[in-house]
N, C-alpha and C positions, 0 to 999 in steps of 0.2 A: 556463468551458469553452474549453479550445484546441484540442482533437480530435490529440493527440498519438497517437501510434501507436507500434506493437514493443512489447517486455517495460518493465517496470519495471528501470533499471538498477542491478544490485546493489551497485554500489558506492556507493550513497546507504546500505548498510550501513557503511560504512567512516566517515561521519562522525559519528563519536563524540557530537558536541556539538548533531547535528540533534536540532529540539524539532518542528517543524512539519511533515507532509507533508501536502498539498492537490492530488492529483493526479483531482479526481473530475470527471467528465462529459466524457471522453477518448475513445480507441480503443485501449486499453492491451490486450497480450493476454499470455496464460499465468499463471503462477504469481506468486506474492510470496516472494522470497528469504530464509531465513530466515535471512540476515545482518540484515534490522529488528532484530532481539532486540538487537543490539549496541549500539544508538543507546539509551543507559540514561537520556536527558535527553529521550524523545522523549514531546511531552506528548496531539495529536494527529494523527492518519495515519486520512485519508480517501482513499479510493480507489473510493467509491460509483462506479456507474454509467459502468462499465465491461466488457471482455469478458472479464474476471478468468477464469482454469478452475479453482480452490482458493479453501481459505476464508483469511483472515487465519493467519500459522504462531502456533503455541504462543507462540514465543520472544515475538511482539509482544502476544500477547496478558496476559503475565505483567507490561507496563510499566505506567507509570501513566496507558499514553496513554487516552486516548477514541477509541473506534476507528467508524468510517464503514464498514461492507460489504458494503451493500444491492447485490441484486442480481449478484449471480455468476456463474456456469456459464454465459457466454454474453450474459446476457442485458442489454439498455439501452434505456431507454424515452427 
């Protein structure tokens, strides 16, 4: 936990080759960019418990990652 804050930077779409995102028990807010879908090597993306407003997009849902999304709409215990 770092208690990072703002959105998730969408430009973490743009690196092709990311395998690992570990961004959970933050103060992350808004959406998840559906630039993830482009990271085709991405194996997990955790983002639990956070102040997420949306669930995980399509596009990342479709990889082969293991995805983390506990806890959305707001909410962090």
């Amino acid at each position: 936990m770092n208690l990072l804050t703002g959105s998730i930077p969408r430009s973490f779409g743009k690196l092709m080759k990311l395998q690992v995102v570990s961004l959970w028990g933050n103060a992350f807010k808004g959406a998840i960019s559906d630039d993830f879908g482009n990271c085709s090597e991405l194996i997990f993306f955790d983002v639990s418990n956070n102040f997420l407003t949306d669930n995980i997009p399509r596009s990342c849902e479709a990889s082969r990652a293991i995805v983390m999304e506990q806890q959305f709409s707001g909410c962090n215990s």
